[in-house]
ZAMAR-690559 format. One record per residue (C-alpha): residue number from 1; residue in three letters; x, y, z. Coordinates in Angstrom, 2 decimals, padded with zeros to 5 digits, always signed. Layout:
N
- resi | resn | px | py | pz
- NUM | ALA | X | Y | Z
...
This chain:
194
- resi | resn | px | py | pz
- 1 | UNK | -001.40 | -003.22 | -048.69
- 2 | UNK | +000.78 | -003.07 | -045.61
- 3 | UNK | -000.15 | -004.41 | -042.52
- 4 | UNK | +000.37 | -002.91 | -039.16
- 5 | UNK | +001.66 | -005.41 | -036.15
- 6 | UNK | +001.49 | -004.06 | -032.84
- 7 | UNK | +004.13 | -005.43 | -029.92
- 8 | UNK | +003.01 | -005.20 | -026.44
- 9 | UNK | +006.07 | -004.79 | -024.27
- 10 | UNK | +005.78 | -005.05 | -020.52
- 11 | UNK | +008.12 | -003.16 | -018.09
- 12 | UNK | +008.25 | -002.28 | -014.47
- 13 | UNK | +007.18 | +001.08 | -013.50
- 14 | UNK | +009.46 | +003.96 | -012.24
- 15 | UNK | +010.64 | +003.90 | -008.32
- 16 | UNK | +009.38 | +007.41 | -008.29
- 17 | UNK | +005.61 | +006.38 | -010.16
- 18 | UNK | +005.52 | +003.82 | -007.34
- 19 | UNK | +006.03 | +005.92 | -005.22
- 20 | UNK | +003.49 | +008.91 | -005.95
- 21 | UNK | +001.17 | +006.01 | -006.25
- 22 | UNK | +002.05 | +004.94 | -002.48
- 23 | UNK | +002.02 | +008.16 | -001.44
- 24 | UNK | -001.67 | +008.67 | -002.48
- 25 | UNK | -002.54 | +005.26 | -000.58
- 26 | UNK | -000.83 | +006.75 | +002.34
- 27 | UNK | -002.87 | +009.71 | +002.13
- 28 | UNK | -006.20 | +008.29 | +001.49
- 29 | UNK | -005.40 | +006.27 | +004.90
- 30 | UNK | -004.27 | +009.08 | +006.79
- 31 | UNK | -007.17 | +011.41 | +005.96
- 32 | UNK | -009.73 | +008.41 | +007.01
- 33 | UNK | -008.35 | +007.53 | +009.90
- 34 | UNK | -007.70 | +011.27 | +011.31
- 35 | UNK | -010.91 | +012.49 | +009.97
- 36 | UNK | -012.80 | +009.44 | +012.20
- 37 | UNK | -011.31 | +010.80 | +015.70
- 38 | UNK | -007.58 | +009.25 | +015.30
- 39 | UNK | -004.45 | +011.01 | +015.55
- 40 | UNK | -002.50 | +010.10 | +012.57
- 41 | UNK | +001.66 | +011.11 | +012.48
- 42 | UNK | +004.05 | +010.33 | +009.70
- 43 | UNK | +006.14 | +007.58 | +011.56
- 44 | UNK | +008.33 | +005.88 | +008.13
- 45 | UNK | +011.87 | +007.47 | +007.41
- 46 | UNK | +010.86 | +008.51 | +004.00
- 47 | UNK | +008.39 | +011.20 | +006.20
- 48 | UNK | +011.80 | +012.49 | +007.23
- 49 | UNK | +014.47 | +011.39 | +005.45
- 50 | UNK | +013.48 | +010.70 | +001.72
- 51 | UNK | +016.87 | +011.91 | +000.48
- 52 | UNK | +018.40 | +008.65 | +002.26
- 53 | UNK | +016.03 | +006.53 | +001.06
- 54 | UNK | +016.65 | +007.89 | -002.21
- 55 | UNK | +020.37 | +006.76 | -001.50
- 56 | UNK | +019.64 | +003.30 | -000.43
- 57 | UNK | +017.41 | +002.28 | -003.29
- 58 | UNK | +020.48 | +003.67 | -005.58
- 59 | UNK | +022.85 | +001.62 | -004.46
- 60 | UNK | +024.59 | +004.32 | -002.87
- 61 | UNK | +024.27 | +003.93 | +000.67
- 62 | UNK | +024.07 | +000.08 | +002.25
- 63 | UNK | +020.33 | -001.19 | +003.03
- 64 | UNK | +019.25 | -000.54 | +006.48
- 65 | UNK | +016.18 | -002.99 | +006.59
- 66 | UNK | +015.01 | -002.29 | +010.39
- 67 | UNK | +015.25 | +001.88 | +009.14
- 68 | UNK | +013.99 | +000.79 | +005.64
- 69 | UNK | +010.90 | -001.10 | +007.07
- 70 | UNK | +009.73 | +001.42 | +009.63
- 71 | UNK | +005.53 | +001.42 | +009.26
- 72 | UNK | +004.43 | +004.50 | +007.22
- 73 | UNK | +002.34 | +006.13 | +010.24
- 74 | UNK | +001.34 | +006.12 | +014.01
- 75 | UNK | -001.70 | +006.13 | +014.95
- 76 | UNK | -002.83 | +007.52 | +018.24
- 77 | UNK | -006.69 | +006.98 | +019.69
- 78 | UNK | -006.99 | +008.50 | +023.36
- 79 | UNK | -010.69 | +006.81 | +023.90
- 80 | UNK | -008.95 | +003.46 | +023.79
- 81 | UNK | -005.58 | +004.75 | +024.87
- 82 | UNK | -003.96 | +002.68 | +021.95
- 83 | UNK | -000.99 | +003.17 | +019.52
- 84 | UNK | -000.67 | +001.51 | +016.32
- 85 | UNK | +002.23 | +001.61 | +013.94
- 86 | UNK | +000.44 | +001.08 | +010.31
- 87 | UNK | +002.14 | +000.18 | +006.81
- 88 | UNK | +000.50 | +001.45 | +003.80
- 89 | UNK | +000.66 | -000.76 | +000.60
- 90 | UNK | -001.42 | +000.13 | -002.31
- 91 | UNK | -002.75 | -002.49 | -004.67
- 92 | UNK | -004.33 | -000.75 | -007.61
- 93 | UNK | -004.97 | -004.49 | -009.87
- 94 | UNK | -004.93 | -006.71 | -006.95
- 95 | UNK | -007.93 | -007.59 | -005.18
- 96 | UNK | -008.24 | -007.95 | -001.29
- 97 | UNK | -008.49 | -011.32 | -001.45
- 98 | UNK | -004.95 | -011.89 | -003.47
- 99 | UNK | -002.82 | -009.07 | -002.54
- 100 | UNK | +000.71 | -009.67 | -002.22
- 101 | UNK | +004.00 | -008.00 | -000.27
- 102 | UNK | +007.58 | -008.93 | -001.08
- 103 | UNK | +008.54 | -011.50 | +001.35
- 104 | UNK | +012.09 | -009.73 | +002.24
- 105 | UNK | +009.56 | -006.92 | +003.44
- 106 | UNK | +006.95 | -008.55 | +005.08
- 107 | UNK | +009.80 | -011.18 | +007.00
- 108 | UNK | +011.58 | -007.50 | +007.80
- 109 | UNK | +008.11 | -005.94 | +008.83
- 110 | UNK | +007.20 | -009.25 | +011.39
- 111 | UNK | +011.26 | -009.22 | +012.89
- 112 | UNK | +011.53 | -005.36 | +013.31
- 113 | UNK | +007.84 | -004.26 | +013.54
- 114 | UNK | +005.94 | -007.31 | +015.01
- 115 | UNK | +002.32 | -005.68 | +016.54
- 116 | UNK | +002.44 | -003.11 | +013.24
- 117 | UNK | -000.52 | -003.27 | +011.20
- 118 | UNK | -000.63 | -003.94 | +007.63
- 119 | UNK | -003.11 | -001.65 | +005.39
- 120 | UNK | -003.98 | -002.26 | +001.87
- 121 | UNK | -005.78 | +000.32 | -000.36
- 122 | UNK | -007.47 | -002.23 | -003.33
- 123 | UNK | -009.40 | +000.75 | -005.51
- 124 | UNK | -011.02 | -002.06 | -007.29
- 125 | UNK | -012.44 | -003.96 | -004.45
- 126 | UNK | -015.80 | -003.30 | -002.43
- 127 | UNK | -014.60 | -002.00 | +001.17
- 128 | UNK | -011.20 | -000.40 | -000.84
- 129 | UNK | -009.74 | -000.01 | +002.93
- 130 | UNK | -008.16 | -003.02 | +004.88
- 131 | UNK | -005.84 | -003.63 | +007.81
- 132 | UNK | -004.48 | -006.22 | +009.85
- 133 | UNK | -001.70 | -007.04 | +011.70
- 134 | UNK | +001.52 | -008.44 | +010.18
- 135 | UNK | +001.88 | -011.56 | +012.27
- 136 | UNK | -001.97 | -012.44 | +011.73
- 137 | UNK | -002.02 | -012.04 | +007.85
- 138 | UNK | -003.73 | -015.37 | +006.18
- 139 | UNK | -001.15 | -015.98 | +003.80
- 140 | UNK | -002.08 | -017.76 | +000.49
- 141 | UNK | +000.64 | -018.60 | -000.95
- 142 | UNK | +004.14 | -018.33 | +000.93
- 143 | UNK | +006.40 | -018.68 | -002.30
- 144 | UNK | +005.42 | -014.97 | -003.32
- 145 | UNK | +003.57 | -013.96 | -000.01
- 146 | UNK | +000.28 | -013.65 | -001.36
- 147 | UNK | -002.85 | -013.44 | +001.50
- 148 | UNK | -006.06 | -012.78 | +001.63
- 149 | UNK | -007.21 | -009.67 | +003.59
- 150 | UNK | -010.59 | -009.58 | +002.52
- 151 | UNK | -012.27 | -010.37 | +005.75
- 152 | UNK | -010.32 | -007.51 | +007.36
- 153 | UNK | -011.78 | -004.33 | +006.20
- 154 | UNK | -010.23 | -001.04 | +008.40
- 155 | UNK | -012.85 | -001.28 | +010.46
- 156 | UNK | -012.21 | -004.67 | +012.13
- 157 | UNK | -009.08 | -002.79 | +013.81
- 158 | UNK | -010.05 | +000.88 | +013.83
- 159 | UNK | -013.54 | +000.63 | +014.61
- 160 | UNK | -014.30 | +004.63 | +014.60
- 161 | UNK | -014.23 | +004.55 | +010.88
- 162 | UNK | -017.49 | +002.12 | +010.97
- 163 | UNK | -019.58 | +005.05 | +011.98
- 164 | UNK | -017.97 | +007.69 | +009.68
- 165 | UNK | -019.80 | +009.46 | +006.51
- 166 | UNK | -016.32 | +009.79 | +005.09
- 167 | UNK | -015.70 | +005.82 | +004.67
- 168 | UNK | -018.09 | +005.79 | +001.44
- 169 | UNK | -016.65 | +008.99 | +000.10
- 170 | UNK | -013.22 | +008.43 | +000.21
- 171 | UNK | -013.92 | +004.59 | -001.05
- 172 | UNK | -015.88 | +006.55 | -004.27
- 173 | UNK | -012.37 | +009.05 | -004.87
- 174 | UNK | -010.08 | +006.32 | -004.68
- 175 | UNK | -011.69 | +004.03 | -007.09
- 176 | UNK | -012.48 | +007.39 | -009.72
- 177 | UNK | -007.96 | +007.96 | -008.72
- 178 | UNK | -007.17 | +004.43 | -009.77
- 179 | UNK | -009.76 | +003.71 | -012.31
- 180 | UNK | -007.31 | +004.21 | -015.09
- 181 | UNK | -003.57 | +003.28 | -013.02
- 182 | UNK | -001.87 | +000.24 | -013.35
- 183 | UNK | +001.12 | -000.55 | -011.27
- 184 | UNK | +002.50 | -003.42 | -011.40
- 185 | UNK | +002.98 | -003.63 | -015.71
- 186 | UNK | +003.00 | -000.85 | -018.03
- 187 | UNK | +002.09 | -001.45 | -021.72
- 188 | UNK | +003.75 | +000.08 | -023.99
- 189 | UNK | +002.78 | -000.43 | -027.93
- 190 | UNK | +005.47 | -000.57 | -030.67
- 191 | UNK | +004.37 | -000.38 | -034.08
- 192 | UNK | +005.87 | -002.82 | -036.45
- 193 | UNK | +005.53 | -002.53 | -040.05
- 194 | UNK | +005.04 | -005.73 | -042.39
């Protein structure tokens, strides 16, 4: 009787999974924040120029970290006659409490984009939405810039979304999206014959 070994072998996903997955955390955010009463714009050069960022992460054109590192969007509030540049990062097997950035971005975020907010979609965490800003993250551990942005749920710095039905529903889509993603490993099986 043969037996059947199976391999797990781990590999980074695709630039361009990462990035659809990104791109739905930047949407999520966006849709809260402008459904709640802000005015949300695309403010990051991929909104406008995704065919040179598509360059730079080839090789093919020279990194341009203060272009590179531009927050994702602006967000506009008239009441309070504030403007906030936000970063999306999304975090689908990371919990708020142990996210992590790379430290190349985060340093290039804090020199280039110092009062820009950082805001982290966890799918499997309670309030899913957090945000603070760069310079005031509680970092964890510095080696791989891990921090803990669990006491900073969206609403700490954009308070409208405290009063909004659409807080709870968007929370219950974006753990049903992520409920079966992974992005920081895939596992793929090889079958191995004995």
């Amino acid at each position: 009787m043969k037996s059947k070994l199976v391999r797990i072998v781990f590999k980074e996903p695709s630039f361009a999974y990462n990035r659809v997955i990104g791109n739905i955390g930047k949407e999520l955010v966006r849709t809260l924040l402008e459904t709640c009463g802000y005015a949300v714009y695309p403010f990051g050069y991929e909104s406008y120029v995704t065919h040179v960022k598509d360059l730079i992460h080839t090789g093919r054109l020279a990194r341009f970290p203060m272009l590179q590192r531009m927050p994702d969007i602006l967000v506009a509030d008239e009441e309070s006659r504030s403007i906030n540049l936000v970063e999306v990062i999304t975090k689908t097997i990371k919990s708020p409490e142990d996210a992590d950035i790379d430290k190349s971005k985060l340093d290039e975020l804090k020199k280039f984009w110092p009062d820009s907010f950082l805001a982290v979609v966890a799918p499997k965490s309670e309030k899913v939405f957090y945000a603070e800003k760069v310079t005031e993250l509680k970092i964890t551990d510095p080696e791989f810039v891990n921090f803990d942005i669990s006491e900073s749920p969206i609403t700490k710095h954009f308070p409208k979304v405290e009063k909004s039905k659409v807080l709870s529903e968007l929370q219950d889509l974006c753990k049903r999206l992520f409920s079966n993603i992974r992005t920081s490993i895939f596992a793929e099986e090889k079958g191995l014959s004995s």
